[in-house]
LOKOL-354307 format. One record per residue (C-alpha): x, y, z; residue in three letters. Coordinates in steps of 0.5 Angstrom, whole numbers, padded with zeros to 4 digits, always signed. Example, Ala and Ser with C-alpha at 12.3 -4.5 7.8 and 13.67 -1.06 7.14 Angstrom:
BEGIN
+0025-0009+0016ALA+0027-0002+0014SER
//
This chain:
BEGIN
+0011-0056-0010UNK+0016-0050-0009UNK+0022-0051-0011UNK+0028-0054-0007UNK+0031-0049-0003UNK+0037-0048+0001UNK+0035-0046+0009UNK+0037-0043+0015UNK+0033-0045+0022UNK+0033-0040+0027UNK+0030-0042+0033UNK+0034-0043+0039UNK+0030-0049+0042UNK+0033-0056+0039UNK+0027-0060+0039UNK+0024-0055+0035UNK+0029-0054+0030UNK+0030-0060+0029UNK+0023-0061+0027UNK+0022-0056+0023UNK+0029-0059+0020UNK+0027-0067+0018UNK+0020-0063+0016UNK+0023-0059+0011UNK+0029-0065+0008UNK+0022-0069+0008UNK+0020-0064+0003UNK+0027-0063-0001UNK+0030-0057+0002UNK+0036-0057+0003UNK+0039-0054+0011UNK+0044-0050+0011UNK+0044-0050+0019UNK+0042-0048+0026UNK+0042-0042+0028UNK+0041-0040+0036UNK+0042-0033+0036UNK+0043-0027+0031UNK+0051-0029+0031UNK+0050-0035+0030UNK+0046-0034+0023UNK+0051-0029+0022UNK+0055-0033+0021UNK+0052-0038+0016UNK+0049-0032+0013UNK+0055-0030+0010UNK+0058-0037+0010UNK+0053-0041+0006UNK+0048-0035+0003UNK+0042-0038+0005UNK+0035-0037+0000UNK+0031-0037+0004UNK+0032-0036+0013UNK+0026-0038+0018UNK+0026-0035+0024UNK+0024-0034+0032UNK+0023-0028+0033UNK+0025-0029+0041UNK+0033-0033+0041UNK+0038-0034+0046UNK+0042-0027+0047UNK+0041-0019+0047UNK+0038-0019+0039UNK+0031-0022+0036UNK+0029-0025+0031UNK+0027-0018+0029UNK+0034-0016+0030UNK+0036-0020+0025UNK+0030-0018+0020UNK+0033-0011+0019UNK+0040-0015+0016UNK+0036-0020+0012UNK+0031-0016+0009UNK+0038-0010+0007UNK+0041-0017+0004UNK+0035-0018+0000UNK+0034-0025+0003UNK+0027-0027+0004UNK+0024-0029+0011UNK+0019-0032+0015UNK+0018-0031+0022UNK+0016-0037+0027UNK+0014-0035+0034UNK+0010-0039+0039UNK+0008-0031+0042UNK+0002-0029+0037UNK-0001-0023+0041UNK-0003-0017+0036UNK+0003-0013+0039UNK+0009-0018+0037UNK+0004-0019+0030UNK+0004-0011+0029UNK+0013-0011+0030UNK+0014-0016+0025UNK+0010-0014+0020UNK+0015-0007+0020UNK+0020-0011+0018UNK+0016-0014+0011UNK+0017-0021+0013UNK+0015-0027+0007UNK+0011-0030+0011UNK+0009-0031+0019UNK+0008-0038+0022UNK+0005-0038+0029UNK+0007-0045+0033UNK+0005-0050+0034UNK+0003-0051+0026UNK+0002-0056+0021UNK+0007-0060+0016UNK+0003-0057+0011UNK+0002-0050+0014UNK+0010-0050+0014UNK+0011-0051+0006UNK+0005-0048+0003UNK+0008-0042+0007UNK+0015-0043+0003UNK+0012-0044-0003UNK+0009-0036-0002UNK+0015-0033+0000UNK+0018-0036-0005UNK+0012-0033-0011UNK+0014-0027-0007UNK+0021-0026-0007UNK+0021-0029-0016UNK+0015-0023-0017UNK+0019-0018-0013UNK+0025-0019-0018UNK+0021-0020-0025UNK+0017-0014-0023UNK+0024-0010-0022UNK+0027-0013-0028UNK+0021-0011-0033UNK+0020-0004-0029UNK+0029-0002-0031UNK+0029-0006-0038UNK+0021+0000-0039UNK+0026+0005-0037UNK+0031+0004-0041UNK+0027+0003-0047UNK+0023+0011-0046UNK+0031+0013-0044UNK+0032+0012-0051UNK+0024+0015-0054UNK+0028+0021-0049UNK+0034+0022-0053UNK+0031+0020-0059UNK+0027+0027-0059UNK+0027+0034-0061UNK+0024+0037-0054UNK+0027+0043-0049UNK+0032+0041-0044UNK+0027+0042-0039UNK+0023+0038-0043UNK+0027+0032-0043UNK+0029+0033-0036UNK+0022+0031-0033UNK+0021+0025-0038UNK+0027+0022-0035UNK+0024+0024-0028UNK+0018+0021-0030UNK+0021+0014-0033UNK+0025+0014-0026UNK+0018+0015-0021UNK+0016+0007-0022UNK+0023+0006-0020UNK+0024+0011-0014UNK+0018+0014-0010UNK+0019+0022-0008UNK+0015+0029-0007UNK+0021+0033-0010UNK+0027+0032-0015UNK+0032+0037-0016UNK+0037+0037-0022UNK+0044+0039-0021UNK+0048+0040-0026UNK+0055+0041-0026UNK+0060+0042-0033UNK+0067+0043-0032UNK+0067+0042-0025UNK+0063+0048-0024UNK+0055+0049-0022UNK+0050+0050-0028UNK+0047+0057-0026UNK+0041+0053-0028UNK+0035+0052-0022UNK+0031+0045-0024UNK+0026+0041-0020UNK+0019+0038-0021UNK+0015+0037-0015UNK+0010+0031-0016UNK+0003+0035-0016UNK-0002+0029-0018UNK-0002+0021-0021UNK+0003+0025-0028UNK+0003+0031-0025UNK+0009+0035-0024UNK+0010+0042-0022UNK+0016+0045-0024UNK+0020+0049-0018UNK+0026+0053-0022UNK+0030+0060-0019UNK+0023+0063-0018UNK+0018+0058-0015UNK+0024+0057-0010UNK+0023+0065-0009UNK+0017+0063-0008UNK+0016+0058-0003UNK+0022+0060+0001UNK+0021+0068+0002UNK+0029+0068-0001UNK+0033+0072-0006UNK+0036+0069-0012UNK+0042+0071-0008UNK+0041+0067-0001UNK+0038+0061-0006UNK+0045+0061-0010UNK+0050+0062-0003UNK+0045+0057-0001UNK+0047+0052-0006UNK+0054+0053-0007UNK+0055+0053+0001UNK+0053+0045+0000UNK+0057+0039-0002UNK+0054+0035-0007UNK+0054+0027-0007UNK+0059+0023-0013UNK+0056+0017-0010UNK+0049+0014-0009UNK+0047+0015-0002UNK+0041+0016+0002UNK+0039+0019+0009UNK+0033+0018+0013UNK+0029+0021+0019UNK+0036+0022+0023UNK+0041+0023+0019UNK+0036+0027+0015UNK+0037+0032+0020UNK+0044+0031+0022UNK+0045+0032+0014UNK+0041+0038+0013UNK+0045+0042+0018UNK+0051+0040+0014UNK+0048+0042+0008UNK+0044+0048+0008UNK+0040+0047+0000UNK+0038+0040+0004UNK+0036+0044+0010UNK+0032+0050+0006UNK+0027+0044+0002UNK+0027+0040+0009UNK+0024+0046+0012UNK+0020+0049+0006UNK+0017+0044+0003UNK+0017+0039+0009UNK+0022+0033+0007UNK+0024+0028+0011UNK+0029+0023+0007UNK+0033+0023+0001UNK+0037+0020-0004UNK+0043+0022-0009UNK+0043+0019-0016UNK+0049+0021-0019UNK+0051+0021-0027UNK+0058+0023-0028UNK+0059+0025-0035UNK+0065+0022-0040UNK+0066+0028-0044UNK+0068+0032-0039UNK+0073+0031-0034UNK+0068+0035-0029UNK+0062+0034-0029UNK+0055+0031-0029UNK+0047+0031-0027UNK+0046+0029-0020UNK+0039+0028-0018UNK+0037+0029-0011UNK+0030+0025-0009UNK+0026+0028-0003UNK+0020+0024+0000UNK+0016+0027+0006UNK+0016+0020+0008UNK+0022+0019+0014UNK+0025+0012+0012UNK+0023+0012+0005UNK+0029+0010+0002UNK+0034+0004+0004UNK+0040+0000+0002UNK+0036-0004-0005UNK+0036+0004-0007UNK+0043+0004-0008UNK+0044-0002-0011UNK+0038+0000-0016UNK+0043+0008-0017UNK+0048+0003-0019UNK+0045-0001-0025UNK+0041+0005-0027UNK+0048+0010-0027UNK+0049+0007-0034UNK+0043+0008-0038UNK+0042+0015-0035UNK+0050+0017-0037UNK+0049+0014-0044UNK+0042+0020-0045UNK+0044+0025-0041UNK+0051+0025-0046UNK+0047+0024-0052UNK+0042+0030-0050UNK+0048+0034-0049UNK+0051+0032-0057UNK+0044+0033-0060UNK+0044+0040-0057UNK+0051+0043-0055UNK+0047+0049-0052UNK+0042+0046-0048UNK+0044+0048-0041UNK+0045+0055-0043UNK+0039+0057-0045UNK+0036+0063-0041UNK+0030+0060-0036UNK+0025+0064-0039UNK+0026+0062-0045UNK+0023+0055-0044UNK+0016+0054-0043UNK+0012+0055-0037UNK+0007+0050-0037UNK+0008+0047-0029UNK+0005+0041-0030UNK+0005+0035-0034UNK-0003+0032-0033UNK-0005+0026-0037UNK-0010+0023-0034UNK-0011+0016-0035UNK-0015+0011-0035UNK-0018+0007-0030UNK-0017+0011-0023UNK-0023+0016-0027UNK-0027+0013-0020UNK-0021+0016-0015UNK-0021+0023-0013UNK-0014+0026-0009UNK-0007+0029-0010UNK-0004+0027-0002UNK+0002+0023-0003UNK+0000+0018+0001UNK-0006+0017-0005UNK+0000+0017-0011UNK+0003+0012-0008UNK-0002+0007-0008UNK-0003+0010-0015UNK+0004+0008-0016UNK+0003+0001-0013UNK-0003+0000-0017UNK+0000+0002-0023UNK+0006-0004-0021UNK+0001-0010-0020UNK-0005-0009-0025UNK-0002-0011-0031UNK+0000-0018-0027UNK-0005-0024-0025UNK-0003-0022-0017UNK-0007-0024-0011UNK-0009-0017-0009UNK-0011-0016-0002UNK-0014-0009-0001UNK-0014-0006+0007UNK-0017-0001+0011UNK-0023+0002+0015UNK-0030+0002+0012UNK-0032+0008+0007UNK-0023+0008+0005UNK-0025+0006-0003UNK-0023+0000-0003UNK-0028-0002-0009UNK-0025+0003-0012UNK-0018+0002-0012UNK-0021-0006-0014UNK-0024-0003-0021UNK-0018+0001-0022UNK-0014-0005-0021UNK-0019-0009-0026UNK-0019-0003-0031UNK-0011-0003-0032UNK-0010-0011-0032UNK-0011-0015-0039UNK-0018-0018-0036UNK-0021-0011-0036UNK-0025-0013-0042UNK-0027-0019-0038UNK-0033-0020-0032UNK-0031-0017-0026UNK-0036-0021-0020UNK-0037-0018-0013UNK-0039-0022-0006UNK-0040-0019+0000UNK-0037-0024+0005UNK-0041-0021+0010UNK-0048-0020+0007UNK-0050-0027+0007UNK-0051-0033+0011UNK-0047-0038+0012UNK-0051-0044+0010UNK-0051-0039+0004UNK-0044-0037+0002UNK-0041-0044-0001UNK-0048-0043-0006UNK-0045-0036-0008UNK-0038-0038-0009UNK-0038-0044-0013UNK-0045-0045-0015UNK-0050-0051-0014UNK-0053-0057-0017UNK-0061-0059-0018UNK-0063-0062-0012UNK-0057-0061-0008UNK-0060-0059-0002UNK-0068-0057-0001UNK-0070-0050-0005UNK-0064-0053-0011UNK-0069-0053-0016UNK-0064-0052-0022UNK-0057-0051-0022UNK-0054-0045-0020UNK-0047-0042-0023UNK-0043-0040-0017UNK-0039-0033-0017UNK-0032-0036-0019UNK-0036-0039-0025UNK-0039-0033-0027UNK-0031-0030-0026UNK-0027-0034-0031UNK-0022-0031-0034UNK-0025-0025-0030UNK-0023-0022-0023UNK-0027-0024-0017UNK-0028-0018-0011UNK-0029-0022-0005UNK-0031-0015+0000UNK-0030-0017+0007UNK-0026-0022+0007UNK-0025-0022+0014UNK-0032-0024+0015UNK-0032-0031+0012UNK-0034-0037+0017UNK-0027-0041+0018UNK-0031-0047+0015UNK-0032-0044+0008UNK-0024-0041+0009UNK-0021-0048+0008UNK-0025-0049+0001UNK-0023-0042-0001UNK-0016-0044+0000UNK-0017-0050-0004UNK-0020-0046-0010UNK-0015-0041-0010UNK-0009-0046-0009UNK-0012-0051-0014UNK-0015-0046-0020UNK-0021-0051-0019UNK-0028-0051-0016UNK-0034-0057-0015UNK-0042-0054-0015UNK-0045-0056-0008UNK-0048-0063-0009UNK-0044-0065-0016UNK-0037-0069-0016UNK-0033-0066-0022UNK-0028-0061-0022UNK-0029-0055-0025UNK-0022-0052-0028UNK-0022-0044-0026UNK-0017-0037-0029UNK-0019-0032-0024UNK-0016-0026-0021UNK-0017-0025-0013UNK-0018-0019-0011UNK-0020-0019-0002UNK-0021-0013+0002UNK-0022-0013+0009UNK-0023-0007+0014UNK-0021-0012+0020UNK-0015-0013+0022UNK-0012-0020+0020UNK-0006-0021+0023UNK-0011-0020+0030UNK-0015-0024+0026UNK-0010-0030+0025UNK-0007-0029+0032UNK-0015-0030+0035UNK-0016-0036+0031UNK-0022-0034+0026UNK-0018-0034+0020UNK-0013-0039+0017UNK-0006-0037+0017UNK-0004-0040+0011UNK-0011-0037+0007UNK-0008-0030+0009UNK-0002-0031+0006UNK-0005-0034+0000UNK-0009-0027+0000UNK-0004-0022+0001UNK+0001-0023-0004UNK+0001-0016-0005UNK-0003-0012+0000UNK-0005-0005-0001UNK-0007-0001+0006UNK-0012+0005+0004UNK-0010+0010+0009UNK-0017+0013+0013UNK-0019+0021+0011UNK-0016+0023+0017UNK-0009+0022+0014UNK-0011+0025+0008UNK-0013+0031+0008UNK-0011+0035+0004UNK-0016+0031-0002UNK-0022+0033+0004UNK-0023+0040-0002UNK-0023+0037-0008UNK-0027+0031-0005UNK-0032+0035-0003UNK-0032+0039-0010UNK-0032+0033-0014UNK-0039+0030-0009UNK-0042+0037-0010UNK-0041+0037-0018UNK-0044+0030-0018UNK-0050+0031-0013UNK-0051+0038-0016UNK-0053+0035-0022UNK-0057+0028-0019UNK-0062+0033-0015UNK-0062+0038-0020UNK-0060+0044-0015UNK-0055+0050-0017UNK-0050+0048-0012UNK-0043+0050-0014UNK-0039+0052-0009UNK-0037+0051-0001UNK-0036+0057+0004UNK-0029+0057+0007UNK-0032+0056+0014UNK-0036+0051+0012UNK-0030+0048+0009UNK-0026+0048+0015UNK-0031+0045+0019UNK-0029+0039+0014UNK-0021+0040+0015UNK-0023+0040+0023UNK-0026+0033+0023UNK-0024+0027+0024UNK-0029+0023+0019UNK-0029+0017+0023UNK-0034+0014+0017UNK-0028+0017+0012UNK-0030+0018+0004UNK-0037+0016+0004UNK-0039+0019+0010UNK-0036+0026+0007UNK-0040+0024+0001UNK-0047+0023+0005UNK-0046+0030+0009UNK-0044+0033+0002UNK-0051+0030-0002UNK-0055+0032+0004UNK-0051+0040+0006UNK-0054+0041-0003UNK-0061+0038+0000UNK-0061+0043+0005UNK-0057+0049+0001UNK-0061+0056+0000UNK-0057+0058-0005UNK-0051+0056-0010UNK-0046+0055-0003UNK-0045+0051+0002UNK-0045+0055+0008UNK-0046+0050+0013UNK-0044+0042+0014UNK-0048+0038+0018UNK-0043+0035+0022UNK-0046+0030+0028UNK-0047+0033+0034UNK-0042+0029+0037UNK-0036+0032+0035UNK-0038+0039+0036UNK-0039+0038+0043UNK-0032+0034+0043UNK-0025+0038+0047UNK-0019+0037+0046UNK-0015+0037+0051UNK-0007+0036+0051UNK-0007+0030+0057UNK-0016+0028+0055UNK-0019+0027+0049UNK-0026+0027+0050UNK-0033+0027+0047UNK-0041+0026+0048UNK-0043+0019+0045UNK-0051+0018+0042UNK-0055+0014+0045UNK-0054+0009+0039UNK-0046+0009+0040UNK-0048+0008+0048UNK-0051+0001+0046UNK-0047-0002+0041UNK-0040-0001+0045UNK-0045-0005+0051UNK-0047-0010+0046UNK-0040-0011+0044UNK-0038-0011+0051UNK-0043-0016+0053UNK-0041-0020+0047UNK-0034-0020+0048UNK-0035-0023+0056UNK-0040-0028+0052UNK-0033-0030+0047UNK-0039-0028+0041UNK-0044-0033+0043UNK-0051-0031+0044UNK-0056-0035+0045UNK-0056-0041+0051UNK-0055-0041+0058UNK-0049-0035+0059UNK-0050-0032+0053UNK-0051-0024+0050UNK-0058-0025+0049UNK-0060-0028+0055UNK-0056-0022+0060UNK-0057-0017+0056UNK-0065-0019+0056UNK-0067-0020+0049UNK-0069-0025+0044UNK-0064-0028+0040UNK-0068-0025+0034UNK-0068-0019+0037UNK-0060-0019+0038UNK-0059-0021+0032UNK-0063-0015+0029UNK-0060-0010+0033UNK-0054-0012+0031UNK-0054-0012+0024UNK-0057-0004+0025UNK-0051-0002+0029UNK-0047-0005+0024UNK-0043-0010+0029UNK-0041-0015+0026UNK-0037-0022+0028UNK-0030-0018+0027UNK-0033-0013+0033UNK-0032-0018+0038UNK
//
């Protein structure tokens, strides 16, 4: 059970509120008010410093609920949404606010405390993994000082350290002694998973088109922040035009946010390095950041000054005297299996590197052919369990009759067919991790026992009746949509929750684009050497062809197209890619997007469609197969051939 709790309800319905208020002091929290409007809450808010706040997401007044999630989530408090509304447009807002936890009325006693359980397991994870991340930074600080490297060396050891704590595409270091700006030019661009280009006076010249000249009057026409700040989306723009450096990397390399971490320096009366973080994300950073710059503001300026005292003459040393090498490549163990450098990809690095070490569920979300097996591997080869089976179960391979045996294993005799008993995947697993694949396809009956299993750490074999005590990690992965899902009713609300304590949305090939190359590269480098073909290279055309498309089938259909373009290559390139048919006929058009679909995507849309009018039944009187006019079997069949599975409809 978690433990007490001071609560605030915020629902503007009394006999609800009242409710859920009898419910929670039943269970031994503690309710520090009733709130019906976000002015109410407010007010308790700063009154009685809630930690935990449940909240409707319609109320009386002008604000909502999610109005409110924007002032709690800044104040770090955790929350979790009530909302009788469950359609996937009210799910989808609410998910943007990253709430704790999502109830959909009416919802059971039990629903409502598991649920404050969760978000409570969420809100101590988050503060744990924020502590354990600031104390390891602090520890490489001192590994820094301690060591003899250039300048430009150290700098980008301490801009390492800070990735795991502030995510950014570029960092700029701005020094200044005696309240004046060093002549020195330093940023890294972040390049790969520990990759960093270094941006001195000459990339600048490079990339922007720009004299030194235009660079420094640049620089000394813009105004340098002394307090940490951060600026998004809007107030990039408004703050870019204010500061023209801001504007020259905003247009130049795309950025779309930053924050300023300013280490002002007691040893002079003027002076101190100022780091400037860009992200090509519009709302990358937030409140939670500033009060991270406070705390590290201390560590930071105690190095930086002991830097300074090992060598007095660092920050006036000439720019070509230091070492040129641009990047920092160290490869590292565990994502051997993932190819790309996109931003949205290093991200999810960061991520994986952040709960790997932890025994935390994981929930892997995206569309098929993302990776989502390989981001599992990854997150096992980085956990202490890398040395311990890893078990995989396709949820949507197997029969339901089938799905209980394969999770927990069965006894001799259990049911017909039971001739010796069987160790079920979650024993095969332990001390292990179990990879349920497709999770969103797993019959509502068998999710409750899954719930079970997971909460309890204990199994029974079908047709036994012993407990069976189990140490497993979770890692999920879906390529449905859950909250849609949920929110239909064919997967427990409170199994979601259960699953995604930590999720990761793989982003679509389409959104990546940048890694096409190299994943094309990568596949002609392993297919090349399967079929024993002397294909090296892939023609600019042809690569092309593969930026223009939209990869509906994303990695594993670039993977399929590469393997059968090497097949059908007549000499050691790529002059032509395969692509469907389909999309070559395809017109873009500013109000009308348009293409020729084939014969087979013609039937599974009607079959959807009929399936979809049938509410998924297919046999009987009314059913898919009977309009359709088709056996049953055949139905079935056809289905699994067009790959529709019961998440389609």
């Amino acid at each position: 059970m978690a433990k007490p709790l001071k609560i605030l309800i915020v629902e503007d319905q009394f006999v609800e509120a009242n409710h859920l208020r009898l419910m929670l002091k039943k269970a031994g929290h503690t309710i520090v008010g009733m709130a019906r409007s976000v002015s109410d809450a407010r007010y308790y808010i700063a009154q009685e410093k809630p930690e935990l706040v449940l909240l409707d997401i319609f109320l009386s007044g002008k604000e909502t609920g999610i109005d409110l999630a924007e002032i709690l989530k800044e104040d770090n408090i955790p929350f979790i949404y009530l909302s009788a509304n469950s359609n996937q447009e009210v799910l989808s807002k609410a998910k943007l606010t990253h709430p704790y936890g999502f109830l959909v009325k009416p919802f059971r006693e039990k629903d409502l405390l598991i649920t404050i359980e969760i978000a409570e397991y969420h809100q101590q994870h988050g503060i744990e993994s924020s502590i354990r991340k600031e104390l390891l930074f602090q520890k490489e600080l001192k590994t820094i000082v301690a060591k003899s490297d250039t300048w430009d060396d150290r700098v980008l050891n301490i801009i390492t350290a800070l990735q795991s704590l502030i995510s950014f595409d570029l960092v700029m270091a701005v020094f200044y002694m005696d309240n004046k700006l060093s002549n020195k030019v330093l940023g890294y661009a972040r390049t790969g998973l520990h990759e960093y280009q270094r941006i001195g006076i000459e990339e600048l010249q490079n990339i922007t088109a720009l004299k030194e000249s235009e660079i420094n009057e640049l620089r000394s026409k813009s105004k340098v922040e002394t307090q940490a700040t951060f600026y998004n989306d809007q107030d990039f723009i408004k703050i870019c035009d204010k500061t023209p450096i801001k504007k020259m990397f905003a247009n130049s390399m795309n950025m779309k946010s930053n924050l300023m971490l300013p280490a002002p320096l007691s040893l002079t009366e003027n002076g101190g390095l100022y780091l400037s973080f860009f992200s090509r994300q519009p709302n990358n950073y937030n409140k939670n950041h500033l009060t991270l710059c406070d705390r590290l503001q201390e560590p930071l300026i105690y190095a930086i000054e002991n830097l300074i005292g090992h060598d007095k003459k660092a920050n006036q040393k000439d720019s070509s005297a230091v070492n040129h090498n641009t990047k920092k490549n160290i490869k590292i163990a565990g994502f051997e299996s993932i190819v790309g450098k996109s931003p949205v990809l290093l991200k999810i690095f960061d991520h994986i590197l952040q709960v790997a070490p932890a025994d935390t569920t994981v929930l892997i979300t995206g569309e098929s052919g993302t990776g989502k097996e390989s981001i599992a591997h990854s997150i096992r080869e980085l956990s202490n369990r890398k040395n311990q089976p890893f078990v995989k179960i396709n949820c949507s391979a197997l029969p339901p009759s089938l799905i209980e045996s394969e999770l927990f294993g069965h006894e001799k005799g259990s049911f017909t067919g039971a001739a010796e008993r069987r160790i079920g995947k979650f024993e095969q697993a332990d001390n292990g991790t179990l990879f349920l694949d497709e999770i969103g396809d797993m019959p509502l009956e068998m999710q409750a026992k899954l719930l079970r299993a997971i909460q309890e750490k204990e199994i029974e074999r079908v047709g036994g009746n012993t407990s069976i005590k189990i140490n497993v990690r979770i890692i999920a992965a879906t390529n449905c949509n859950l909250e849609k899902e949920v929110a239909d009713g064919r997967f427990r609300l409170d199994l979601y929750y259960r699953l995604n304590v930590f999720p990761i949305q793989l982003p679509p090939l389409r959104e990546r684009k940048e890694d096409i190359g190299l994943l094309a590269r990568h596949f002609i480098a392993v297919y090349s050497s399967k079929t024993g073909k002397n294909v090296t290279e892939i023609s600019e055309n042809a690569l092309k062809s593969l930026l223009a498309y939209q990869w509906p089938g994303n990695i594993r259909e670039l993977e399929n197209l590469i393997e059968r373009s090497i097949l059908l290559a007549k000499t050691d390139t790529i002059e032509h890619i395969p692509l469907p048919a389909f999309d070559e006929v395809k017109i873009n058009n500013q109000s009308n997007e348009w293409y020729f679909k084939t014969i087979q995507e013609n039937e599974r849309e009607h079959i959807i469609n009929v399936l979809e009018k049938c509410n998924g039944r297919i046999r009987g009187t009314g059913g898919a197969s009977e309009i359709l006019g088709l056996p049953p079997t055949t139905l079935a069949s056809r289905m699994q051939k067009l790959g529709i599975k019961r998440s389609h409809f």
